[in-house]
C-alpha positions as CSV (number, residue, x, y, z in Angstrom):
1,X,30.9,8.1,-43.7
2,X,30.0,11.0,-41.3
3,X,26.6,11.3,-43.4
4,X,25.3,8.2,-42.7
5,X,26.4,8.4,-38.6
6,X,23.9,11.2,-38.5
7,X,20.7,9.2,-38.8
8,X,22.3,7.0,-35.8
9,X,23.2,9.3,-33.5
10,X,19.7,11.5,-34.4
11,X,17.9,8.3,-33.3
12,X,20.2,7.0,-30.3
13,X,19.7,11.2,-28.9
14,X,16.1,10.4,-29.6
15,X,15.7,7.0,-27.6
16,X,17.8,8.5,-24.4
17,X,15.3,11.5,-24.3
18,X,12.3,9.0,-24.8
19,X,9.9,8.6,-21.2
20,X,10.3,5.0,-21.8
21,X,13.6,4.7,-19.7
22,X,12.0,7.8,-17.4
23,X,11.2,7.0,-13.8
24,X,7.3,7.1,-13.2
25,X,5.8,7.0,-9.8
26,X,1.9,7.3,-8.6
27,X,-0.5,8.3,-5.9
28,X,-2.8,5.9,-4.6
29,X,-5.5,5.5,-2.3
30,X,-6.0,2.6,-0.3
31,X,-7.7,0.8,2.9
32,X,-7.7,-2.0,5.5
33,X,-11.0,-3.4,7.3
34,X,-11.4,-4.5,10.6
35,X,-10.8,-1.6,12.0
36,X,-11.2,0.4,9.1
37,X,-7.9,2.2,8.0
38,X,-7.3,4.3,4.8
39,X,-4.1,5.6,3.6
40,X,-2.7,7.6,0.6
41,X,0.5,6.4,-0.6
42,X,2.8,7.2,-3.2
43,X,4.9,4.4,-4.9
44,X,7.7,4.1,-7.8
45,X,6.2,2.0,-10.6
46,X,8.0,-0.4,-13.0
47,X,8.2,1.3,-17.0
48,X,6.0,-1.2,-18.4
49,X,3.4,0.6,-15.6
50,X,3.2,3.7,-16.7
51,X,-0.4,4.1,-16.7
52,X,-3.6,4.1,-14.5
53,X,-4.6,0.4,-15.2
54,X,-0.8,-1.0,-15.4
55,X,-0.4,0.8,-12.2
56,X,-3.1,-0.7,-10.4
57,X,-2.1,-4.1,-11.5
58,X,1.6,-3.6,-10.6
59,X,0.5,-1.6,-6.9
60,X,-2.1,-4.0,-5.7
61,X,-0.4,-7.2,-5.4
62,X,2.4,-5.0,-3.4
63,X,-0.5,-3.7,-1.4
64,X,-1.7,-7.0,-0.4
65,X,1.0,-8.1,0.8
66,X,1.3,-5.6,3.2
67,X,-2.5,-6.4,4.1
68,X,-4.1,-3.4,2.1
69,X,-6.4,-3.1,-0.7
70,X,-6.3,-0.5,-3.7
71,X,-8.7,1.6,-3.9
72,X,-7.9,4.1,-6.7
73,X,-4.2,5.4,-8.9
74,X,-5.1,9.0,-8.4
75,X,-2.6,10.4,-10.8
76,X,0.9,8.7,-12.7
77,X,4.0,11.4,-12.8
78,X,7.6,11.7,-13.1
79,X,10.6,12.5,-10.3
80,X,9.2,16.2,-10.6
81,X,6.3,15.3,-8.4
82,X,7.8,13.8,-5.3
83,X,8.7,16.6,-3.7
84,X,5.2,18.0,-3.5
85,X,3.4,15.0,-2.5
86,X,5.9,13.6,0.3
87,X,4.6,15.2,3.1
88,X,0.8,14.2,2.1
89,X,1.8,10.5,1.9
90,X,3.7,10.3,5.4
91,X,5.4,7.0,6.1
92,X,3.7,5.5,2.7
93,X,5.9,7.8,0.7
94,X,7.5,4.8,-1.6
95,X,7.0,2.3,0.9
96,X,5.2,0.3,-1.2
């Protein structure tokens, strides 16, 4: 009995250390016209949008609603990268 629990708990172990259930976040840059505003931003993205293109399609629609435009994902990380970047981003530190 115990031999075949192994091969469960091995893969259970395996799926909880997995990035798929890992928080991912990303730095962005983005603008406004009339008058012409930029900000960089950072914002906590879905798991299914853990890359530059899912990113941009999960951020921009957020973006727009809040009357700005993407203009680039300048990098995708985990939790271990807030801290430096918080200060940088200012009141668009997750606020979008």
């Amino acid at each position: 009995m115990k031999a075949t629990l192994l091969p469960l708990a091995f893969g259970l172990a395996l799926a909880a250390a997995s990035p798929a259930g890992a928080a991912c976040y990303t730095d962005y840059k983005a603008k406004q016209d009339n008058p012409l505003q930029l900000h960089y931003g950072v914002a906590e993205l879905p798991d299914n949008a853990c890359s530059p293109q899912a990113a941009a399609r999960a951020l921009a629609p957020r973006l727009a609603r809040g009357g700005w435009t993407l203009l680039n994902i300048l990098s995708i990380f985990g939790p271990e990268g807030l801290d430096q970047r918080k200060a940088s981003a200012g009141q668009y530190f997750l606020r979008y």
